[in-house]
KOLFITOR-320785 format. One record per atom (N, C-alpha, C): residue in three letters; x, y, z. Coordinates in pm, whole numbers, padded with zeros to 5 digits, always signed. Example, Ala and Ser with C-alpha at 12.3 -4.5 7.8 and 13.67 -1.06 7.14 Angstrom:
BEGIN
ALA+01319-00569+00780/ALA+01230-00450+00780/ALA+01320-00330+00780/SER+01285-00225+00708/SER+01367-00106+00714/SER+01290+00003+00787/
This chain:
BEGIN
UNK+16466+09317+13064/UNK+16394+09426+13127/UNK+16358+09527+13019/UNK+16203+09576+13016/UNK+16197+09681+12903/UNK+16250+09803+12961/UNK+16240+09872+12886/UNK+16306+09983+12879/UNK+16170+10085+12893/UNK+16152+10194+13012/UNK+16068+10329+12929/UNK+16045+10399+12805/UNK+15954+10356+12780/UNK+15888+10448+12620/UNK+15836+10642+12677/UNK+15933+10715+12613/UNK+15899+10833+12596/UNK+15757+10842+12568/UNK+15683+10903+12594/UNK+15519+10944+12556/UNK+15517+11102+12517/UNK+15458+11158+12431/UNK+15439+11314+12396/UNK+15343+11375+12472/UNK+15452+11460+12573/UNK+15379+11515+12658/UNK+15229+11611+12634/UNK+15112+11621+12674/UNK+15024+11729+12655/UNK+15039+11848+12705/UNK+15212+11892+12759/UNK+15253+12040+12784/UNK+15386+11991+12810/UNK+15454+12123+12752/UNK+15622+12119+12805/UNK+15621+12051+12910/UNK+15594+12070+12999/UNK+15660+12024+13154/UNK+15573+11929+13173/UNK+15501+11831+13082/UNK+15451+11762+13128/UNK+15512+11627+13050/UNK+15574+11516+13173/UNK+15614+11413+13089/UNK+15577+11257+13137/UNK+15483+11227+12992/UNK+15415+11072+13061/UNK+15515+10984+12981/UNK+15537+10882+13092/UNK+15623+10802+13068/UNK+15551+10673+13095/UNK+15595+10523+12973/UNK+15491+10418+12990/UNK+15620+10332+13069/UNK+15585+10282+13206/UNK+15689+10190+13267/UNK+15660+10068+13247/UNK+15677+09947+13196/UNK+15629+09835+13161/UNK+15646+09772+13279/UNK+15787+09754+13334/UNK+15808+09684+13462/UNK+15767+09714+13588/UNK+15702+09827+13582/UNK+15665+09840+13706/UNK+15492+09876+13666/UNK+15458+09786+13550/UNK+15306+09843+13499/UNK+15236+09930+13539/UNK+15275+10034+13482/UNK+15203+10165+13526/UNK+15256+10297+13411/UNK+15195+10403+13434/UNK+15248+10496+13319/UNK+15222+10637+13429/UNK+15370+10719+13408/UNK+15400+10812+13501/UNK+15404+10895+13429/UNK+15344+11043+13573/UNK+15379+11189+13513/UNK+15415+11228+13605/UNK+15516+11296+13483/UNK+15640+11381+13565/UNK+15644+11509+13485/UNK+15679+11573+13606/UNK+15713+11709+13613/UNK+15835+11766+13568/UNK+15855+11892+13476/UNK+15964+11959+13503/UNK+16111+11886+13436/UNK+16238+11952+13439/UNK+16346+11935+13356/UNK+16368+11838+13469/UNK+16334+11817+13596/UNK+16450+11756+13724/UNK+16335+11616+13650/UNK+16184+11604+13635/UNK+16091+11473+13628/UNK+16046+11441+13711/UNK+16009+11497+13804/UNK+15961+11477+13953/UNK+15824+11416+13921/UNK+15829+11313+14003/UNK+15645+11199+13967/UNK+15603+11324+14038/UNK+15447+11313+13934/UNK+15328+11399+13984/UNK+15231+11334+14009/UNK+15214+11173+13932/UNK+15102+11138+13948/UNK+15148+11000+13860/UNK+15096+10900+13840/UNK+15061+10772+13813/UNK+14961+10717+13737/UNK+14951+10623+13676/UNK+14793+10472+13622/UNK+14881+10353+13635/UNK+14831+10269+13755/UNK+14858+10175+13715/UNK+14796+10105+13600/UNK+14847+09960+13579/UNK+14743+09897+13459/UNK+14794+09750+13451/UNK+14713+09667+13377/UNK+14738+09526+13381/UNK+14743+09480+13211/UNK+14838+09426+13119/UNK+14825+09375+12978/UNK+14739+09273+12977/UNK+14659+09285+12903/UNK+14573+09141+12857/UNK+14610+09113+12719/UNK+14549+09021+12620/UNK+14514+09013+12507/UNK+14458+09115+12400/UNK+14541+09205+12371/UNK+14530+09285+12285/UNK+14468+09398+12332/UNK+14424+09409+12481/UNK+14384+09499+12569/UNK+14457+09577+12695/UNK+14467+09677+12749/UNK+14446+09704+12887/UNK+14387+09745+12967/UNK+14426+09728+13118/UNK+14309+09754+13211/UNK+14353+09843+13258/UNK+14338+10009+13296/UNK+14376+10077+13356/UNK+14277+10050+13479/UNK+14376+10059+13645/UNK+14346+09989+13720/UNK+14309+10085+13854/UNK+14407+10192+13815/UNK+14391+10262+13934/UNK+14493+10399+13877/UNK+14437+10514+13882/UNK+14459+10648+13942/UNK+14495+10738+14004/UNK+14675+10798+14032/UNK+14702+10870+14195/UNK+14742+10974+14155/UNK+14718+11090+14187/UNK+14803+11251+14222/UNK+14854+11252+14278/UNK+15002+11273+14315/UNK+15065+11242+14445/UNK+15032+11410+14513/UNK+15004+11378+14683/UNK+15045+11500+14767/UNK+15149+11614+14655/UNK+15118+11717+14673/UNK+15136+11838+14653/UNK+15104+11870+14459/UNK+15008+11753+14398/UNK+15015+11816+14289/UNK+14861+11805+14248/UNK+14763+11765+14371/UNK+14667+11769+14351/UNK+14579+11932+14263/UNK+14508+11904+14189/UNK+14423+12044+14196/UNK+14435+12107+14073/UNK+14564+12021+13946/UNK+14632+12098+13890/UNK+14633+12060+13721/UNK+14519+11970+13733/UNK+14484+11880+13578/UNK+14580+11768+13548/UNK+14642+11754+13598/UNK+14782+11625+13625/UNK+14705+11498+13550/UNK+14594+11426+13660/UNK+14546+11304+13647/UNK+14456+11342+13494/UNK+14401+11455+13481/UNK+14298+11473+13357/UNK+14406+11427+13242/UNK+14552+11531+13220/UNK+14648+11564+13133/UNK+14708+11419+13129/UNK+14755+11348+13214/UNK+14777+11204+13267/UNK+14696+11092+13125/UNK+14546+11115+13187/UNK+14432+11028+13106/UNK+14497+11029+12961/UNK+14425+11181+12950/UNK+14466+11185+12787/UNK+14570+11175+12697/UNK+14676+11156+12795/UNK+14812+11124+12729/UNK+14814+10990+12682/UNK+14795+10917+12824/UNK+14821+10776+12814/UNK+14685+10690+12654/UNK+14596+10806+12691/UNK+14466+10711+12572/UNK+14533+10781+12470/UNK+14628+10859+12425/UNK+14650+10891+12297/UNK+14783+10824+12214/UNK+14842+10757+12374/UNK+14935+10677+12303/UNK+14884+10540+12294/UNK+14825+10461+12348/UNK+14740+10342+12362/UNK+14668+10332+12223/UNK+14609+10455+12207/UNK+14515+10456+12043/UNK+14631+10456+11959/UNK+14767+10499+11909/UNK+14910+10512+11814/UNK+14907+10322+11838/UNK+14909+10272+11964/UNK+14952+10139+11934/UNK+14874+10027+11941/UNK+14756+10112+11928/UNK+14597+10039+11883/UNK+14574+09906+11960/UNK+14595+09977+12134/UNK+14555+09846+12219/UNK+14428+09937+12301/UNK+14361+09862+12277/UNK+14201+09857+12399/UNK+14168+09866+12514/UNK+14142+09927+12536/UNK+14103+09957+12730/UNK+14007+09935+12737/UNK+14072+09889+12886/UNK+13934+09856+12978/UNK+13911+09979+13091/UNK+13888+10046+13155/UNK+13877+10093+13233/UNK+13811+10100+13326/UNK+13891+10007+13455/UNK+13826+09970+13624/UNK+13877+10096+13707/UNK+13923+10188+13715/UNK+13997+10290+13788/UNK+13856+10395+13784/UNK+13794+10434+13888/UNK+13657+10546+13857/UNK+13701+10670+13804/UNK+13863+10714+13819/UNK+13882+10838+13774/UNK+13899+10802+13639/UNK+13924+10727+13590/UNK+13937+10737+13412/UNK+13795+10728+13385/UNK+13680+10574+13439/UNK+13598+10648+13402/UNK+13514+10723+13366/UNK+13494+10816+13477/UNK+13456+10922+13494/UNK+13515+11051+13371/UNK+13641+11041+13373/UNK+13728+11113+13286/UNK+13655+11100+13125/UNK+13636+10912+13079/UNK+13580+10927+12946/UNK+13431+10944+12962/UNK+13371+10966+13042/UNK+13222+10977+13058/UNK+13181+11110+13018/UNK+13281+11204+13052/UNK+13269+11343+13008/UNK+13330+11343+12882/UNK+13402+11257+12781/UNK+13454+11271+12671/UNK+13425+11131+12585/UNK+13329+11172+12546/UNK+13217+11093+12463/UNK+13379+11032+12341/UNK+13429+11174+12295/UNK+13470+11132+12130/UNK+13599+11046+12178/UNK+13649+10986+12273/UNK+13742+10912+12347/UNK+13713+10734+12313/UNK+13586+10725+12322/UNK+13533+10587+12348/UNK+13549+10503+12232/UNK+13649+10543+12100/UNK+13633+10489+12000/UNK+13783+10358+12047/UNK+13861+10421+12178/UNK+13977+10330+12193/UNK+13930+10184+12314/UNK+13757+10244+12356/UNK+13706+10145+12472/UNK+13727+10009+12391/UNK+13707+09856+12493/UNK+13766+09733+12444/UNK+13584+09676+12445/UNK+13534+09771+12518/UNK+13351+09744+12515/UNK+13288+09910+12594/UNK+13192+09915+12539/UNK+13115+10081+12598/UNK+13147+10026+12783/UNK+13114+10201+12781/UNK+13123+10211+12949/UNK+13031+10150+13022/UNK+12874+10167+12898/UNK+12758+10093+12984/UNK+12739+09962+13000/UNK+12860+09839+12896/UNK+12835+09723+12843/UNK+12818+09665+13023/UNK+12715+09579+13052/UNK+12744+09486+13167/UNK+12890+09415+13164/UNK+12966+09379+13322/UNK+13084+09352+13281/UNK+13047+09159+13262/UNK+13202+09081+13216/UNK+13122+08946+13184/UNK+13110+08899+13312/UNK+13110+08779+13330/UNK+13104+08726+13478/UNK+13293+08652+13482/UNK+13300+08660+13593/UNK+13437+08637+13640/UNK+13473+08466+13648/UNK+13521+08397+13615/UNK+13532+08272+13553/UNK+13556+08213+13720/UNK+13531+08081+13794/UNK+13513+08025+13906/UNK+13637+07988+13912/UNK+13693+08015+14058/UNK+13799+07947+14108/UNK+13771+07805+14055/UNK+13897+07739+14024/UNK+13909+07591+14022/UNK+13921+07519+14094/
């Protein structure tokens, strides 16, 4: 079982944590760590897919998911793996942050490939 990797928070009280086993990377709140918010994600080949996006009830409103993004792409770029990003809030998130796209696995505009046929 891996173990949680500490991530450097983008504020004191803000702490992203990468969960491998439960693929996803959490923020938490505060000395107690209270989840604020979530990404799930999927490992590929030298890539990931961030998949999906949540604020939980009561922490909406508060830059969480923004502070969230940029955590998780700043540790992803330290261990120089590639995203994909299917979740609309991320990409929406790098659409407004042009100088981000140097960690994309293909541009935001690339057509996606075609999905290989059931067997």
């Amino acid at each position: 079982m891996s173990e949680p990797q500490q991530m450097p928070p983008a504020r004191p009280d803000l702490h992203v944590l990468d969960m491998p086993d439960l693929e996803r990377f959490e923020a938490r709140l505060g000395e107690e760590r209270v989840l604020a918010g979530l990404i799930d994600y999927r490992i590929g080949q030298g890539f990931i897919v961030l998949t999906h996006t949540e604020v939980l009830d009561g922490f909406e409103g508060q830059g969480i998911g923004s502070r969230l993004v940029r955590a998780v792409l700043e540790d992803l770029r330290e261990r120089e793996i590639a995203v994909i990003p299917k979740c609309p809030f991320v990409v929406a998130w790098l659409q407004k942050h042009p100088e981000q796209h140097d960690i994309l696995f293909r541009p935001l505009d690339a057509p996606e490939p075609d999905e290989p046929s059931p067997a």
